[in-house]
N, C-alpha and C positions, 0 to 999 in steps of 0.2 A: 594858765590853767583853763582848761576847756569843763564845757556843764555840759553835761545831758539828760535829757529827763527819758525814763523808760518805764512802761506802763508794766503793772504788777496786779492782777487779777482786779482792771477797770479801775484805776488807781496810779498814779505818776510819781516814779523814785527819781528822785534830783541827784545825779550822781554828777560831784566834781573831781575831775580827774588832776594831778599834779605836773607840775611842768617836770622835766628829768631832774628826780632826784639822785644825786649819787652817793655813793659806798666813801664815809669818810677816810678809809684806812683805803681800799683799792685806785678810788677814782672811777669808778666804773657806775655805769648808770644803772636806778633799779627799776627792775619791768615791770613789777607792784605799782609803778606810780600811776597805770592806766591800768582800764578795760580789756582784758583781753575776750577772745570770743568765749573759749571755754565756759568765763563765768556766764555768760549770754545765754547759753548753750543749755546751761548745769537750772539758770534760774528758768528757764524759759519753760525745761522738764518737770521741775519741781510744781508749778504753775499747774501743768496739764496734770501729774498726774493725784497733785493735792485737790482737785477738782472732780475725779472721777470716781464716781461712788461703787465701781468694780473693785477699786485697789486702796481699801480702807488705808490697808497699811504702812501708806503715803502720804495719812492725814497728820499735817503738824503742829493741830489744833494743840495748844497746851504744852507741845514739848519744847526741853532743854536742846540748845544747839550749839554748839562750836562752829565756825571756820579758823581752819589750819591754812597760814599763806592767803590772808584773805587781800594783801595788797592793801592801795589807797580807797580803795572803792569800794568792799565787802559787800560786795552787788551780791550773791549768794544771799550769806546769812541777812542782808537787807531784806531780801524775798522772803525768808522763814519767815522774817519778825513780821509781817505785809500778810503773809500766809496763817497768821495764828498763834506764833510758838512763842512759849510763854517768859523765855529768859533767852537770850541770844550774847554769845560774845565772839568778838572778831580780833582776833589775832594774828601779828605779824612783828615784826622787827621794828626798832625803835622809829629811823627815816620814814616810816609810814603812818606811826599811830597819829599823828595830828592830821595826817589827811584823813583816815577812818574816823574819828572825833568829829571832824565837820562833817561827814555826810552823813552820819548819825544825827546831830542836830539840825541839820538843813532840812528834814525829813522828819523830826521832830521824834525819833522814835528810841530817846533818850531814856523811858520809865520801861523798855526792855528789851534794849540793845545796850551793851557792855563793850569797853575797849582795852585791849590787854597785851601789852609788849610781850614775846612768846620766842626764845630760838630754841628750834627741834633739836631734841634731844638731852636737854640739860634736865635734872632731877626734880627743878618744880613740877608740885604738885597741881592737877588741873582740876580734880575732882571728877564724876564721875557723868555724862551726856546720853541722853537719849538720840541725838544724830550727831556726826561730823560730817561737815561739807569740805570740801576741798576740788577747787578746780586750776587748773593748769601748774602743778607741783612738779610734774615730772619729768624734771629735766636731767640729773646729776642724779645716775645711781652712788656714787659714794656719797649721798644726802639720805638716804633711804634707811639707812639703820637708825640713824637720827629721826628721821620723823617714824621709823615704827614704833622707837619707845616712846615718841610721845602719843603717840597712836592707841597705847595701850595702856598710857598714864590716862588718856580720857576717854576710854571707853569701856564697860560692864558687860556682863553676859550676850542685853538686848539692846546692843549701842547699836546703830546703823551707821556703816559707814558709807556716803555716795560723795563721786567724784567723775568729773568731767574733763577731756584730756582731748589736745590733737594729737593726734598719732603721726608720732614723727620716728625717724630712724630708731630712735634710743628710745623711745617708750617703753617697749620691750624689756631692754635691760634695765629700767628701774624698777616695773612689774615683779620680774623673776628677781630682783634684789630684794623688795617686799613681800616676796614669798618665801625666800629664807630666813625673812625673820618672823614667821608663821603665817602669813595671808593669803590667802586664794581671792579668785577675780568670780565675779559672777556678773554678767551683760544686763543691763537693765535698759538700754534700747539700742535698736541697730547701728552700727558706724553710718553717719550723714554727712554728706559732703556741702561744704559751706562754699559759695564764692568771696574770695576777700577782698574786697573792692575801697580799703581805708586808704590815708594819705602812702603817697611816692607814689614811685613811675611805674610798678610792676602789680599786675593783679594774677592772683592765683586760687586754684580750689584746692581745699585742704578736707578732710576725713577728721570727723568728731565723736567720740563714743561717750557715753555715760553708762556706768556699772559702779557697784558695789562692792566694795572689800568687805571678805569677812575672816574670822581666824578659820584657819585648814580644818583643826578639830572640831569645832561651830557644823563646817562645810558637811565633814560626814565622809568626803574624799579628796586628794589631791585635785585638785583642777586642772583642766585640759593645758597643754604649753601654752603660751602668752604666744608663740608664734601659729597656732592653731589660729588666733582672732584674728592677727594683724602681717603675719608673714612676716 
């Protein structure tokens, strides 16, 4: 298990990351068990623009927050709770909640961050959040109906929903799969291109976006194609 500590508005999150946990039923390793950039990406934004007193409406002083697929590391909603927000819970699948659980305590931020085993789409109720986070989700549009209902078990009229993604082949099609189950896309900063320079032999630069889901009827209009953004 590897630690890193990463700074949160002048301030250092201890995030431990887990050795490869796998899937007891497949065998297959889960990618939750680490950092991916997305979350880096997603807290990094949240940061700047909770700080920028042009874009009040970024402040998460006081608010209710979710992370969906928050992995071992819930680097996201860590940053809410770091940022202000007044109740935080991080959710993911069972193989993960004990690595969420330590980094929540290692960071001491236990009196208002929450951990809560979570698979997309089943009928529990989540109650009702003022933001969902969600970064690097989009991998398997046949996941996408699943996480829209639980999308819409935990969000209200003035729910916000942001999410941080690389844009890989199939983003696209899990996009437009979450837009048949009502959501439109709207950009909240330009696609940026990251170098990835982590372990193995191969470095590469990748395209990062962060935008907002909102419901279509919310929108006011259908949204431009998801290939308009990303081709």
């Amino acid at each position: 298990m590897g630690v890193r500590e990463i700074s949160v508005g002048g301030k250092n999150l201890e995030i431990h990351e887990l050795e490869n946990v796998c899937d007891t039923v497949t065998g297959r390793v889960l990618t939750g068990s680490w950092i991916w950039d997305s979350a880096l990406i997603l807290s990094q934004w949240m940061m700047n623009t909770a700080q920028s007193r042009s874009q009040p409406e970024f402040d998460l002083t006081g608010k209710t927050v979710i992370e969906l697929g928050a992995g071992a590391a819930g680097l996201p909603g860590l940053t809410a709770a770091m940022l202000g927000a007044s109740r935080v819970v991080l959710t993911d699948i069972e193989p993960l909640i004990l690595g969420l659980s330590r980094n929540v305590e290692a960071n001491n931020l236990d009196h208002v961050v929450h951990v809560r085993k979570l698979v997309w789409g089943t009928d529990e109720s989540l109650g009702e959040f003022d933001v969902v986070l969600m970064s690097d989700v989009f991998f398997d549009p046949d996941q996408m109906g699943a996480l829209a209902r639980t999308l819409k078990s935990a969000c209200g009229d003035l729910t916000r929903i942001w999410a941080a993604t690389e844009i890989r082949p199939w983003t696209g099609n899990c996009l437009a799969a979450l837009a048949d189950q009502g959501f439109g896309l709207v950009e909240l900063s330009d696609p940026v291109c990251v170098d990835l320079t982590g372990p193995g032999p191969k470095q590469q630069s990748s395209s990062f976006a962060v935008f907002s889901l909102v419901k279509q009827s919310d929108a006011g209009h259908v949204p431009p194609a998801f290939s308009d953004f990303w081709g």
